[in-house]
N, C-alpha and C positions, 0 to 999 in steps of 0.2 A: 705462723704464730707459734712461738714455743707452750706446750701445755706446763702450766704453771704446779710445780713438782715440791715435796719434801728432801730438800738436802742435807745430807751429812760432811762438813767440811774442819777434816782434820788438817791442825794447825792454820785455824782461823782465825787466831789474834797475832800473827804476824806479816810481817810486810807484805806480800803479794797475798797472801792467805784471805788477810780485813780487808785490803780491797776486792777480793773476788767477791769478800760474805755484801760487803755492799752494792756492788752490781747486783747480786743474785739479787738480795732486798728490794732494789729499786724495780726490778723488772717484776716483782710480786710473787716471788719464790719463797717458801718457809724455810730456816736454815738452821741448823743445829749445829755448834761447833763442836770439837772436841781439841782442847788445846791446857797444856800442862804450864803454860807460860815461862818457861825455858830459856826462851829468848825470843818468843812475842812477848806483847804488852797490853792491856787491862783497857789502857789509855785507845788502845783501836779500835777497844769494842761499838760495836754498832745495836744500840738499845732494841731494833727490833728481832734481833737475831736471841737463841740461846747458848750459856755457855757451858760447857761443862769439864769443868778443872783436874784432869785427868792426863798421867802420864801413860802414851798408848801399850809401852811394853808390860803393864800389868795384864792387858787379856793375853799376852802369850801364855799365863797360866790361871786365866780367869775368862777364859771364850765367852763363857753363859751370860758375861756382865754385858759387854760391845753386842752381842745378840740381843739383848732383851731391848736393849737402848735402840738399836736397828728397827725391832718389830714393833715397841713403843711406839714411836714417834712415828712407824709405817716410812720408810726411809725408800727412796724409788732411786736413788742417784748419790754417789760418794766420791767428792774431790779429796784426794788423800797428799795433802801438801808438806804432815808434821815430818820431820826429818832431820839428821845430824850433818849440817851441810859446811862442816870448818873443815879442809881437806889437812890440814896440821894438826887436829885431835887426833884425824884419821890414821894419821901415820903413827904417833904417838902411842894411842888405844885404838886401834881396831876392833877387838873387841867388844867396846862399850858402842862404836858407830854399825859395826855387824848387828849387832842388837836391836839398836832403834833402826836402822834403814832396811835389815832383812827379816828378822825374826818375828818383828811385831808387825812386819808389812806383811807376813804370811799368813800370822793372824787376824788382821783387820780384813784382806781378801776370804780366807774360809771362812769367815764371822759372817758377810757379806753376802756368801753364796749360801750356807743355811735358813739365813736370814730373808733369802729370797731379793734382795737386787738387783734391781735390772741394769743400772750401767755404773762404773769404774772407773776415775778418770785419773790417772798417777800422773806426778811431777816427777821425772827424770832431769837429766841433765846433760850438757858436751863433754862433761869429765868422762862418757864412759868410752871417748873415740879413742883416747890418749893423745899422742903426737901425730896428725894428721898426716896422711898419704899428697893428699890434694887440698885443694882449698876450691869454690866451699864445699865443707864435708857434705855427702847428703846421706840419705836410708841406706843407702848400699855400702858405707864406707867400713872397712872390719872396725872391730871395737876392739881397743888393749889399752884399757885406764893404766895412770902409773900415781894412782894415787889409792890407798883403802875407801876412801870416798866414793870415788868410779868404780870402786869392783862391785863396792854395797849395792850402790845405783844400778847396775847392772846385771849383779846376781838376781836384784827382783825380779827386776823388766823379766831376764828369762824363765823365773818360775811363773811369772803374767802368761807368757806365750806358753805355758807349758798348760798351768789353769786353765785357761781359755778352751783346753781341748774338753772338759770337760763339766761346764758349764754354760749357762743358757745367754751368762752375762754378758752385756758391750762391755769390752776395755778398749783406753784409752790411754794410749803412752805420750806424753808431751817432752821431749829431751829440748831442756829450758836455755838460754844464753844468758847469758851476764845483764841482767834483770835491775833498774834502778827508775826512783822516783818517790814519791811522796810515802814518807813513814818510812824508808829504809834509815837502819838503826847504821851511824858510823863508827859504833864501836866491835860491831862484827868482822871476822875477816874479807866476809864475802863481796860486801858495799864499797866496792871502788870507789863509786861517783859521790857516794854520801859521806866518806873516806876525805876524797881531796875536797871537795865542797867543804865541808867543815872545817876544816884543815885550813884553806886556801879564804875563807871567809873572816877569820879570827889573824892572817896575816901568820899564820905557824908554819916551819918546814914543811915540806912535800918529799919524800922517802921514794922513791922508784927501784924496786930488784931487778936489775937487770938493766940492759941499755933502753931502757922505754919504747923499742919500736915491737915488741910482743904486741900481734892487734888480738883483739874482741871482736863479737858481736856488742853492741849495747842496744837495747829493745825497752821503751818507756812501758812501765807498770800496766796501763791500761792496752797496751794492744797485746801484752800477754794476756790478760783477763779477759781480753773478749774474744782470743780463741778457746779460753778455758769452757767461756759460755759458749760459744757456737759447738761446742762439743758434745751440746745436749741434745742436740737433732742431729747428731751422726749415731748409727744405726748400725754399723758393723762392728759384725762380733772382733774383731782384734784388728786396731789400728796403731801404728808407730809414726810419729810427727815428729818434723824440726820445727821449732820455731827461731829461726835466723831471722839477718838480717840483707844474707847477701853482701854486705856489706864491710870490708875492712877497716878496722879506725883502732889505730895503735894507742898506748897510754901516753905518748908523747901528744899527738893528735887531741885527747881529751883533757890532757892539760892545757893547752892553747883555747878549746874549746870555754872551758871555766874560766878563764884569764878576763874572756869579755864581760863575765857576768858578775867576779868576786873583785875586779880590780885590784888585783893582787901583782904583789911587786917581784916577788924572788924567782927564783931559778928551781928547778929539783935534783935534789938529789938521787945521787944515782949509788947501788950497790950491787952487791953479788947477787944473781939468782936462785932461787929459792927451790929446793927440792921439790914434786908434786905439781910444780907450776908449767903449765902448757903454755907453748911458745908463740904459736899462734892458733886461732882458733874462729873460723868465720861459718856459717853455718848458712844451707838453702836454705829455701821456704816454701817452695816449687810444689811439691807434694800437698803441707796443709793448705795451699791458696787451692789446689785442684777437689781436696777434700771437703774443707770448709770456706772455700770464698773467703781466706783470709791473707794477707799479710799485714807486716809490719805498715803503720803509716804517721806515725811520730817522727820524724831526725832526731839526730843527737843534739842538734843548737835547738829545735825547739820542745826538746824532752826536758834540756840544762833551763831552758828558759820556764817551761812550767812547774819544773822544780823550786827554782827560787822563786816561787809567785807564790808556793806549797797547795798547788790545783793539779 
């Protein structure tokens, strides 16, 4: 039985974020958010939870605020989700995603550990392998993102491994896959599924960069969230997880997939490939299923199919 805990979950008014703060809720966890609304929404919030409307790159020069809020609310556990995850800003301004993904993630970590926290759970990502050696990538694969997104991503993780030497803290690295279901926004880059779903439901073009056989992982909302929760009874001081799916399924593949559920008539189109964009990308799971007793257990037809239910 998990001992029911004070959370702190930055970027919890968006997509996987509100769903986690709802899990944690229903299992009977008190939860504090910290979300600037950016690009979550107002509309996820979950009444039993708190919010508080804050952009995190303010304590890079306002530490004593994120601490006081830690030791307030007595805070025992931090999913740190808020992040600049458009890999085409990245390229664009690096700068402004170095900012949010590394600078203010340093400070929300040394806030954390003055403030006395006992576990850390970060949302990484596959951006940070680059173009895969092998398929599926696993914990041993080298990392050479080719995107500022991936380096962001990446630059944390290793000052995480670096922090960890010295403090008392559990961390928790999760390097996430191509994530979709209920509440992903289609006007984001990152929402494939909610992308052609929207798209593919209103009977409008479908756009493919590249020749569509580039595979994914795709992994339903909830069975990310509930290795996020199973992360709260692992106990080691520094752990690094894939959450794959083992699984290969190309965008060609996931168009076909939607076909059964949107009745959709046309064809896609197809264009040039897009800088920053990884060609394929399939990730184990081997390791979190031996950590956490978890994998993947959604498919993709019945992740699309509880999608259109909006369950």
């Amino acid at each position: 039985m998990t001992k029911k805990n004070t959370i702190l979950v930055t970027g919890g008014s968006g997509f996987i974020g509100s769903n986690l703060v709802d899990l944690l809720i229903n299992e009977g966890h008190s939860v504090i958010v910290i979300d600037d609304l950016s690009t979550g929404l107002s509309s996820n919030h979950n009444e039993s939870a708190s919010y508080i409307n804050e952009d995190l790159c303010r304590y890079i020069d306002h530490s004593e605020e994120i601490i006081a809020i830690l030791q307030e609310h007595n805070i025992d556990t931090v999913y740190h989700l808020a992040a600049s995850a458009d890999v085409f800003l990245s390229i664009n301004h690096p700068e402004m995603v170095y900012k949010i993904n590394v600078l203010a993630s340093i400070a929300l970590a040394q806030a954390c550990k003055k403030a006395g926290v006992k576990k850390l759970v970060f949302a990484s990502t596959s951006a940070v392998f680059g173009e895969p050696k092998y398929l599926p990538v696993d914990e041993h694969h080298d990392t050479k993102p080719i995107s500022p997104y991936g380096l962001s991503k990446l630059g944390f993780e290793q000052y995480l491994n670096y922090f960890s030497l010295d403090t008392d803290m559990s961390i928790t690295i999760f390097r996430l896959p191509n994530v979709y279901g209920r509440r992903q926004r289609p006007d984001l880059e990152g929402g494939v599924v909610a992308i052609f779903y929207g798209l593919m439901s209103q009977g409008l073009p479908i756009h493919i960069f590249g020749d569509g056989q580039q595979t994914r992982d795709w992994i339903y909302v909830d069975d990310i969230t509930d290795a996020f929760y199973r992360a709260l009874t692992n106990h080691e001081k520094f752990n690094m997880l894939l959450l794959g799916s083992n699984t290969e399924t190309s965008l060609n593949d996931l168009f076909e997939c939607l076909l059964g559920v949107t009745e959709y008539k046309g064809e896609p189109q197809y264009g040039n490939a897009r800088a920053g964009d990884i060609k394929n990308m399939v990730m184990s799971y081997r390791k979190a299923n031996l950590a956490l007793g978890w994998k993947p257990r959604t498919s993709l037809s019945d992740g699309i199919k509880k999608l259109t239910k909006g369950s």
